[in-house]
N, C-alpha and C positions, 0 to 999 in steps of 0.2 A: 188247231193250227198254231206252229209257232214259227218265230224266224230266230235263224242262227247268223250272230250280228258280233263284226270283227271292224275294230276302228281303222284309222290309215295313218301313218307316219307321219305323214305331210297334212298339216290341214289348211286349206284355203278354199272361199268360195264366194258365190253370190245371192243372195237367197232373197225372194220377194216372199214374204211373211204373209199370213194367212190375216183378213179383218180381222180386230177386233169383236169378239165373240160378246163382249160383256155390251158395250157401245152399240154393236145393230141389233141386239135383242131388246135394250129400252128402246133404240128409235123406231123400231117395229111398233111398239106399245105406243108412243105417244103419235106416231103418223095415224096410226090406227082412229085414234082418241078426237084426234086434229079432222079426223072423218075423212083424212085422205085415201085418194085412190093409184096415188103413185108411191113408190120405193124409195127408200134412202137408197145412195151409191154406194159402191163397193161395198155390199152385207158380204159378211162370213161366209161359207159355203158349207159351215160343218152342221154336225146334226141339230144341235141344240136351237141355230137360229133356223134351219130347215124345217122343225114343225112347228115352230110361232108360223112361219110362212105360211105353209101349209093349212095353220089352222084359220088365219084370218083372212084366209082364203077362201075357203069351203065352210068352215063354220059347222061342221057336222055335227050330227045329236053326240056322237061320240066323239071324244078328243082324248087322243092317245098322243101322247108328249114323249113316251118314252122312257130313257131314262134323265131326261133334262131337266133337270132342277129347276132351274133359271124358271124355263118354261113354267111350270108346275105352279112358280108363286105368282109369276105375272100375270099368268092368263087366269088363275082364279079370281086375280083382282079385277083385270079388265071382264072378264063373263061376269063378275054379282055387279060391276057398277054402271054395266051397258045394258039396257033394253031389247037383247037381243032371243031372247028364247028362253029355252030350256036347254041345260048342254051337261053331258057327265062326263067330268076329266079323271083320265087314268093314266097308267104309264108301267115301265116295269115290275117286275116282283120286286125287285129293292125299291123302288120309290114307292112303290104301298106300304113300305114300311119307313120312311120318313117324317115324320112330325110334322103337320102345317097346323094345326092346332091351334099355335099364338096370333096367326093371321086369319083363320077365320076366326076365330074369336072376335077381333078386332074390328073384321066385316061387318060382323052379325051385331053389332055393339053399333054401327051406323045405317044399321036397318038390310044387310045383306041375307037376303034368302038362301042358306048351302047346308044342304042336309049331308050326312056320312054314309058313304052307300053300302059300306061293309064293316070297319072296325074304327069304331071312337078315335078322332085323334088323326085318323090317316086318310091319304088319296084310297079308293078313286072318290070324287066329291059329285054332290049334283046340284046345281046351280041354275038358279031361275032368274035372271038377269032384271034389272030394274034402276030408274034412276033414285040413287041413295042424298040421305040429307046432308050426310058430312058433321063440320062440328069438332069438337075437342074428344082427344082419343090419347089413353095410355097406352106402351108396348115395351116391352122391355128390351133394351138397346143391346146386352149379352149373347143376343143368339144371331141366327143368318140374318145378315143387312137386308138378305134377298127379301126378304118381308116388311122391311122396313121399307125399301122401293115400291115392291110393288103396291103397296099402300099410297105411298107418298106421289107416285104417278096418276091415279086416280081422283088426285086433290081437285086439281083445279075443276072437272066435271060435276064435283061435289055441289049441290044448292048451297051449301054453307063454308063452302073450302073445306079447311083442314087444318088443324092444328096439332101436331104430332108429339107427345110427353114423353120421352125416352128415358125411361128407366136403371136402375144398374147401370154399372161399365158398358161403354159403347164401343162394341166389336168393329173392326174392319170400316172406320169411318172414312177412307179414302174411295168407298165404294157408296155413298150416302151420297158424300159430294159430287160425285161423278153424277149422280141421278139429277142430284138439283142444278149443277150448271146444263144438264142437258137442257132440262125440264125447260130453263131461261133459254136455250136455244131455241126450240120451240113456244116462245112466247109467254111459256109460263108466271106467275112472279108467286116463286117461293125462295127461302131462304132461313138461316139460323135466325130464328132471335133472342137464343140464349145460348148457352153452351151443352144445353139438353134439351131444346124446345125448335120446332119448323112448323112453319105458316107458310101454307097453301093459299092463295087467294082463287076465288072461285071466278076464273077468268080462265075461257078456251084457249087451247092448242089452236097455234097455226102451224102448217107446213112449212118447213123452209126447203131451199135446196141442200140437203146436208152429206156429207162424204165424210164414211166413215176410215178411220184412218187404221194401223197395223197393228197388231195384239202384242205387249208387251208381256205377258203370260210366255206366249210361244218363242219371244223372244229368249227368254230365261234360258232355257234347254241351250240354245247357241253360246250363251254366257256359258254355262256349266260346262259344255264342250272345249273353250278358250280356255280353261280353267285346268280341264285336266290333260289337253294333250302335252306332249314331251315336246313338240315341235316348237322351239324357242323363235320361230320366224313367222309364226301361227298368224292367219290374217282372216277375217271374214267381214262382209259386207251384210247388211240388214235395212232390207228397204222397206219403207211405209211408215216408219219410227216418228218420234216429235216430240222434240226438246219442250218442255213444259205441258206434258201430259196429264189429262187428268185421271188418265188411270193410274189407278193405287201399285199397281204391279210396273209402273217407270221405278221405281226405288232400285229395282234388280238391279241396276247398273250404278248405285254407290254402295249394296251389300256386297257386289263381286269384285268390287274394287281393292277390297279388303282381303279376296281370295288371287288378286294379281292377273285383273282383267282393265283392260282400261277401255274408255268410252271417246271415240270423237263423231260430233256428228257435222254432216256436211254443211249445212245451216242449222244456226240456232233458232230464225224468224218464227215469232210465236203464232203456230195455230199453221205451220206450212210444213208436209211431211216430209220427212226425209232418206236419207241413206247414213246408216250409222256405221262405224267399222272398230270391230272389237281386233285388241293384241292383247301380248301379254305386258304387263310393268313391273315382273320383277319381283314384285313384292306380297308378301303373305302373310298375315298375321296369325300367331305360335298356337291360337285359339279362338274360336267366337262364340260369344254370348249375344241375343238376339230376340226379342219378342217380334214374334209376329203377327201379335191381336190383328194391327191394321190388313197384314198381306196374307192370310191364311195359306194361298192358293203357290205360294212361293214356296211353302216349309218344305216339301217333299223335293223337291231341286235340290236344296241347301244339305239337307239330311243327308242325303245321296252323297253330293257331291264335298261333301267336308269329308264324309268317311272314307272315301276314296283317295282323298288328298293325305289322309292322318292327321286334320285337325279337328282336336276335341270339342265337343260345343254344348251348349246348355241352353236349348230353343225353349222360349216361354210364347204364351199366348194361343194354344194349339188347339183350344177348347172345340172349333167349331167342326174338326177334322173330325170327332166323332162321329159328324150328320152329313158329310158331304154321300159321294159314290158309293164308298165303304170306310169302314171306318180306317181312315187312315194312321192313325197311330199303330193301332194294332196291324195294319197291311203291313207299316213300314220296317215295325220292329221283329215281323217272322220275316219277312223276304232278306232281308240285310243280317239276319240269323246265318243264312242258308251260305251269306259271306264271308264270315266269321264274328261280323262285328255285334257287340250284346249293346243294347239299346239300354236305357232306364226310361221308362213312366215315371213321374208324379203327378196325381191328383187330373187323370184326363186330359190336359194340358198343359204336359211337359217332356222331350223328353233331351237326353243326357247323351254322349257318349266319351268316355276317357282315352280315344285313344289307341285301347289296345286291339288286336283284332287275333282268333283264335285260326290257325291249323285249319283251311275247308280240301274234303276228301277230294271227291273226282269232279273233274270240269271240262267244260264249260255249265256256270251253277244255272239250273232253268227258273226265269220269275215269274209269280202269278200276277198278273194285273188286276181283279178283281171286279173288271169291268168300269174300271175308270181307267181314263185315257192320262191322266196326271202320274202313275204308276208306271206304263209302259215307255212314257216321254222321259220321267225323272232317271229311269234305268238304262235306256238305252244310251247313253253318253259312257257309260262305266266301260264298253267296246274299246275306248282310248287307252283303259289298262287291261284289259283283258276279254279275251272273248267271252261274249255273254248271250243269252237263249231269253227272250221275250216270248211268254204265252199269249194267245190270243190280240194279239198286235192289233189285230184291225178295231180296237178299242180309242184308238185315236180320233178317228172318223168325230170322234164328239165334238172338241174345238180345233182338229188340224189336220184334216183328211189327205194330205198332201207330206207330213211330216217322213213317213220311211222315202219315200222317192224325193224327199229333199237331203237325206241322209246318201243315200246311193248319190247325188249329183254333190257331194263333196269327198267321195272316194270310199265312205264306210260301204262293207261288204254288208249286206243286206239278204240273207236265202232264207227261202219258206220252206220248211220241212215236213 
């Protein structure tokens, strides 16, 4: 299946934004933890928080995640640290070939029982639940946060807490933080107590009543669309937003400030969602240079949408794009081939482009998504310069099930062929 996707002249709209994907996937884990038997408000509706649901649901011997990452590290952390059975978590043929290795390590180093049920190193795992001692534990802070969370969520159940030694460069630390102010939402008391060190204290989760607010991720894609239409009167509205977010992915709106998107938001009251409305301002800088250690999850937006503009950029910090979906440096630099634009790698995370863009034959160019939903999102906006053909679209479904039929309600032609 693909869809054949043509932007519209005019662009204006109103868009209620999908939950936060990253935010009801931990509060799943710590309601869970909290021994609750009711819901946070407003969860996600996408796939990735649908089988935490699912599985803290049912709890079956089998637990098929999917392709959900997220899932994958959470729930291995919650099935070794809960008393719950016996359970073997699997997911797709890509995430059997993912790495969780550093985290059960990690496990298994505070008494976690999880044997490998097929190849050293990878899902699917089997996991004999039990209450763990906890204690002082090293992990190296360079690779996915997501292990660092789902570790650090498990703290407070710990007989002895938690003491977390992070090693190396610490990747995507905006996603760390997010975990321990929730953690303290629920009642937790963790926190830094050095600039590479967190204490867990071994004190339960309460439930609160908590409302989860709108996905600044999803947002981005509406940035990138403000960015590249031609429509110099371009308005859109973004409801669910909040001025002092603790997601690592609020940043999008002072990167794309820099690409001639401006931000107002209706209230700034800290911690009260709102309605944000993106224009243009005008202004655009000649080139950008940019690490995205902290926002990994941003890069493929930006990539996209600088080469579309013709500004040249030099993105650092892209290491972890290796291990997401697929690997995305390598998705990003054949698909934007097929555009004319030649990409540079260095060293796994890096990549370049100057600028220039080559001669493409016949079009509309068709892209592969690779079965990440961040591929078909980051693509689909380029309809504003040209028409474009998305494979496998319903790859979305992951964090924003809702995204083409939010595209059709702001005028893009939207057909499945």
């Amino acid at each position: 299946m693909h869809y054949n996707i043509e932007g519209p002249l005019k662009l204006s709209g109103d868009i209620i934004l999908p939950a936060s994907k990253s935010i009801s996937n931990r509060a799943l884990i710590m309601g869970a933890l909290a021994g609750s038997d009711t819901w946070p408000l407003n969860l996600s509706d996408c796939d990735d928080t649908e089988v935490i649901v699912n599985a803290l649901k049912h709890m079956p011997e089998v637990i098929d995640i999917k392709a959900a990452g997220t899932a994958m590290r959470f729930m291995t952390a919650y099935l070794a640290a809960t008393p719950s059975g016996t359970h073997t978590i699997t997911g797709t043929e890509r995430m059997q070939h993912r790495p969780i290795a550093l985290l059960v390590d990690t496990l298994r180093h505070i008494g976690a029982n999880i044997e490998y049920v097929r190849e050293e190193g990878f899902p699917p795992l089997r996991i004999s639940g039990a209450t763990l001692k906890g204690g002082y534990v090293e992990m190296s802070g360079g690779v996915s946060s997501q292990y660092i969370s789902a570790l650090l969520m498990i703290g407070p159940i710990l007989k002895d807490g938690l003491t977390l030694h992070l090693t190396d460069e610490i990747a995507s630390r905006p996603y760390i933080d997010l975990t321990l102010c929730m953690m303290r939402d629920f009642g937790a008391k963790a926190d830094w107590t050095s600039v590479d060190t967190i204490s867990v204290e071994p004190q339960p989760y309460s439930m609160p009543q908590y409302i989860v607010e709108s996905d600044w991720s999803a947002a981005s894609y509406w940035y990138e669309m403000m960015a590249l239409t031609s429509d110099p009167d371009a308005e859109l509205q973004l409801r669910g937003l909040m001025d002092g977010s603790r997601q690592g992915d609020s940043s999008v709106r002072y990167i794309f400030s820099l690409l001639g998107v401006s931000t107002r938001f209706e209230t700034r009251r800290q911690g009260v969602a709102t309605t944000v409305t993106l224009r243009k301002n005008g202004h655009c800088v000649p080139r950008l240079d940019y690490d995205f250690a902290n926002f990994p999850d941003l890069a493929q937006t930006f990539v996209v949408c600088c080469c579309a503009m013709g500004v040249p950029f030099h993105f650092t910090g892209l290491k972890t794009l290796k291990i997401k979906e697929t690997d995305r440096i390598s998705a990003l630099i054949t698909e934007l081939t097929k555009l004319g634009y030649t990409l540079e790698s260095r060293n796994d995370s890096e990549l370049l482009w100057d600028g220039t863009r080559q001669p493409v034959g016949s079009k509309p160019v068709a892209i592969d998504t690779y079965d990440d939903h961040r591929m078909a999102m980051a693509f689909a906006p380029l309809a504003l310069r040209e028409p474009i053909v998305i494979n496998n679209p319903q790859v979305v479904s992951k964090s924003y099930p809702r995204f083409w039929e939010h595209l059709r309600q702001v005028g893009f032609r939207v057909n499945a062929d």
